[in-house]
C-alpha positions, 0 to 999 in steps of 0.5 A: 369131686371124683366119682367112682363107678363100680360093681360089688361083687367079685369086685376087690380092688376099689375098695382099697383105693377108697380107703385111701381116698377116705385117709387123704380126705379127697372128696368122692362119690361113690356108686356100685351098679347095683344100685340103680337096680335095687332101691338103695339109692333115689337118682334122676336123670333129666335127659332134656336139661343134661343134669343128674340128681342123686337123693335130690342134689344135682352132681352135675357140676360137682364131678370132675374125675370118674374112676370105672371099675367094671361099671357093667350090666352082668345082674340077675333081676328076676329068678326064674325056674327052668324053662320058663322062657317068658321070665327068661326073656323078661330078665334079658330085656331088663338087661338090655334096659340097664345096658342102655342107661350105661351107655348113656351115662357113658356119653353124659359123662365124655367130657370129664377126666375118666380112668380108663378112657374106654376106645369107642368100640369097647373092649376087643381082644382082637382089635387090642392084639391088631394095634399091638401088632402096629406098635411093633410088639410080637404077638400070637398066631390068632383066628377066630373060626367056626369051622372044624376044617380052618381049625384043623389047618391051624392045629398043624399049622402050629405043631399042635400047640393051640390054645382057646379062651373066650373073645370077652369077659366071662363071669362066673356060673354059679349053682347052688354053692357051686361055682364054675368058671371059663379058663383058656384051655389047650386045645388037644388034638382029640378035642380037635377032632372031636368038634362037629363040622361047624361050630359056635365061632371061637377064638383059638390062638398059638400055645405061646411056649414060655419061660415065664409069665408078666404081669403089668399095671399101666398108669399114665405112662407108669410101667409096673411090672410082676413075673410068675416064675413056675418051677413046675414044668407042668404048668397050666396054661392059664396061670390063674391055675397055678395062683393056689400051688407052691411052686410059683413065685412073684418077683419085680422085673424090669422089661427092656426099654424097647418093649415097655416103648412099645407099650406106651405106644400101644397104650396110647393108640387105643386111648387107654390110660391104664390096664393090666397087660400080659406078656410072655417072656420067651427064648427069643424075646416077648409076646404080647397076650392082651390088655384088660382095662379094668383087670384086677391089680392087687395081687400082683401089686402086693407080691412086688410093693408096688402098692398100687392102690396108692398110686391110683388114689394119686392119679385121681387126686392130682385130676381132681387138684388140677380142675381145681373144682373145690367150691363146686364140691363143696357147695355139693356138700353144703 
C-alpha cells in the first residue's frame, strides 16, 4: 500500500495524483497532518513493539511506498489574544510536541521506499547551493550576514544588484481576510543603508541578470523542464509576481545536456528523488538558484503537457508493483 503523507491547506497538488490513484485502483492510504490534531482520525503508535494502529488496524506491514507532501508542523491549535504570551508559549510548546512525533514517524518509516528522500540534515538552501556548486553547476555569489558593514561590502561588490529571500519555507501570515506573503526582494541601496549596524541574520545573494527563468521537475533521473519568458523588461525579481500579468508566457525547453548531467548529479549527492529546480538562463549560460523538494508542480506542468501527476501516480505504483506487497494490502483491507 502507498501511503500518502500531506497538509490540506494551501496544498493543490496531492490531489490530482490521488485521483489518478483512485482511476488505476492502486491501494493508498492517506493522512493529512491535520489529522492527528483534530480528532478525525483514532491512531496508536506503540513505540516499544515498532507498530502503528489507525482506527484500530496495524498498517505496519501494509506500507511499502509513502509519497510526502509537505508533512510538516505549520498548525495553529490554540487562539489566542495579543499578549497573552502564557497561551502563546502553550501553542509553541504544542508545536514543538507534534514536531516531535514527526520526526519520529520519519525514523519509523526509514527503511521503506519514500518520495522525497529527505537528506538528514532536511531542507538548506545553503547546503543545496554548496553540493551544487561541487556538481559542477554555476551558482549566485550568496552570504548570509547580520552585520550592515558585510552587507554594504557585498552591495558593491555585486554592482549593487542584490537580492534577499528567507533561508526556509515561509507560510502565509493571514489576518482577517487578509493575506500577506514573504518574496525575494531586491535589495536597493536606500534599504541598505537603512539597516541598523546589526540585524536579524539574513540571506542576501547576487540580483542574477537573466534572459529567462526555468522551472524543472526532477523525478528519478526524469528532466521536465517550463521557461517563463517575460516580454516586460520590468519584471519582478521573484517571478511568482509575474504569474497574474499578461506578459509571461510558458514554453517547453530543452536544457543541454551538460546541465540537465549535472543535475542528475546534483540530485543524487543530496538523495533526493525529486524536486522543483529553478535555473536562470543567462548570456553566458545557466545559474542554478535552489531545489525545493516538495515545490509545487502543477502549474508548470499543465503550461508544457507534461502531466506530471500522472507521471507520479506511475513512480509509486511501479515502488509498489516492485515490493510485490499485494497479500499484505489485501489482508489490511479484509
Amino acid at each position: 500500500m502507498i501511503l500518502v503523507l500531506t497538509y490540506s491547506m494551501y496544498e493543490q497538488c496531492t490531489d490530482p495524483v490521488v485521483d489518478w490513484l483512485l482511476e488505476d485502483n492502486v491501494p493508498f492510504f492517506k493522512l493529512n497532518l491535520e489529522d492527528l490534531v483534530t480528532k478525525k482520525v483514532s491512531y496508536c503508535v506503540d513505540v516499544i513493539n515498532n507498530d502503528i494502529l489507525i482506527e484500530g488496524k496495524s498498517i505496519k506491514d501494509a506500507i511499502d511506498v509513502i509519497w510526502y507532501r509537505r508533512f510538516y508542523s505549520i498548525l495553529d491549535y490554540i487562539p489566542f489574544g495579543e499578549n497573552n504570551k502564557i497561551l502563546e508559549q502553550v501553542n509553541e510548546e504544542a508545536d514543538s510536541e507534534i514536531k516531535t512525533f514527526l520526526e519520529y514517524l520519519k525514523y519509523f518509516f526509514k527503511d521503506k521506499i519514500i518520495m522525497p528522500e529527505m537528506p538528514t540534515y532536511g531542507e538548506n538552501k545553503l547546503i543545496f547551493l554548496d553540493y551544487a556548486k561541487k556538481a559542477g553547476l554555476s551558482c549566485p555569489e550568496t552570504i548570509v550576514t547580520n552585520d550592515k558593514e558585510e552587507l554594504l561590502k557585498f552591495y558593491y561588490r555585486n554592482d549593487g544588484e542584490i537580492i534577499s529571500k528567507p533561508l526556509y519555507f515561509s507560510n502565509y501570515f493571514i489576518k482577517g481576510e487578509e493575506t500577506y506573503s514573504i518574496y525575494t526582494t531586491t535589495f536597493k541601496k536606500e534599504m541598505v543603508e537603512k539597516a541598523p549596524d546589526k540585524f536579524f541574520p539574513t540571506l542576501f545573494q547576487e540580483k542574477v541578470s537573466s534572459l529567462h527563468e526555468i522551472r524543472i521537475f526532477y523525478l528519478d533521473g526524469k528532466i521536465f523542464s517550463t521557461a517563463a519568458i517575460t516580454t516586460n523588461s520590468e519584471k519582478n525579481v521573484d517571478i511568482k509576481l509575474n504569474y497574474y500579468t499578461d506578459h509571461i508566457h510558458w514554453v517547453n525547453y530543452q536544457l543541454p545536456q551538460d546541465i540537465e548531467d549535472k543535475l542528475r548529479v546534483f540530485m543524487k549527492s543530496i538523495n533526493l528523488n525529486t524536486g522543483s529546480i529553478d535555473i536562470l538562463k543567462t548570456e553566458n549560460g545557466f545559474k542554478f538558484i535552489e531545489v525545493n523538494p516538495v515545490g509545487q508542480f502543477l502549474a508548470p506542468g499543465n503550461y508544457g503537457n507534461y502531466y506530471l501527476e500522472y507521471e507520479i501516480k506511475n513512480w509509486l505504483k511501479h515502488q509498489l508493483e516492485k515490493c510485490g506487497n499485494v497479500r499484505k494490502v489485501l489482508e489490511y483491507i479484509n
